[in-house]
N, C-alpha and C positions, 0 to 999 in steps of 0.2 A: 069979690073973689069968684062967687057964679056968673058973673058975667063974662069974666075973663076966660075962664074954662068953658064956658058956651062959646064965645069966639073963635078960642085958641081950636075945638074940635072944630068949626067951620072951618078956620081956614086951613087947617091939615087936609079935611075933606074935600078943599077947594082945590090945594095944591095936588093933592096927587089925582082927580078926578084931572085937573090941565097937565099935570105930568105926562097920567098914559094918553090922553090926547093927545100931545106933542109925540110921544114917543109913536106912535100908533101915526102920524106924519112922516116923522121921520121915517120909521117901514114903508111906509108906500111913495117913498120918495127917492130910496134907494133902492128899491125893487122897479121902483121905476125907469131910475139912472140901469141898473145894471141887466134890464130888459133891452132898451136902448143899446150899450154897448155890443150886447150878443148879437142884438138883430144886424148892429154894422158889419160887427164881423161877419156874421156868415153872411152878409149881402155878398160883402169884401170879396169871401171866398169863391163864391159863387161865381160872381164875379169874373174872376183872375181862371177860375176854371174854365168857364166858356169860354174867355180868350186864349186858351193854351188850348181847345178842343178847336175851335174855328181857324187856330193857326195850326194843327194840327193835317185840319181836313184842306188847306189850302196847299200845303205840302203835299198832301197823296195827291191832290189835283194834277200838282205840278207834275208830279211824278208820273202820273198815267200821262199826261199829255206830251212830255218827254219820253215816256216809253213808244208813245204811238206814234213816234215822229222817227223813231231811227227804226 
């Protein structure tokens, strides 16, 4: 029966010593995914802003070079 109860506390101690290992994975795994996601999006955004500013400034281009024409 002490041997059993010598075991039985090892492998309690075993499992949750691999639990928050696991779990302590799984955190830096979904802080990882969801680092990733943010970084896309603001690329995204970024992104989509410069091309509404470069289409922006291609506009006044126009503009001025039609103003200078009439």
């Amino acid at each position: 029966m002490e041997l059993l109860r010598i075991f039985g506390n090892q492998f309690f101690k075993d499992f949750f010593i691999n639990f928050g290992v696991g779990a302590l994975f799984c955190l830096a795994f979904f802080l990882a995914v969801a680092y990733t996601v943010v970084k896309v999006i603001m690329t995204m955004e970024s992104n989509r802003t410069t091309n509404s500013n470069q289409t922006l400034n291609v506009d006044e281009s126009k503009k001025q070079t039609s103003n200078n024409e009439e």
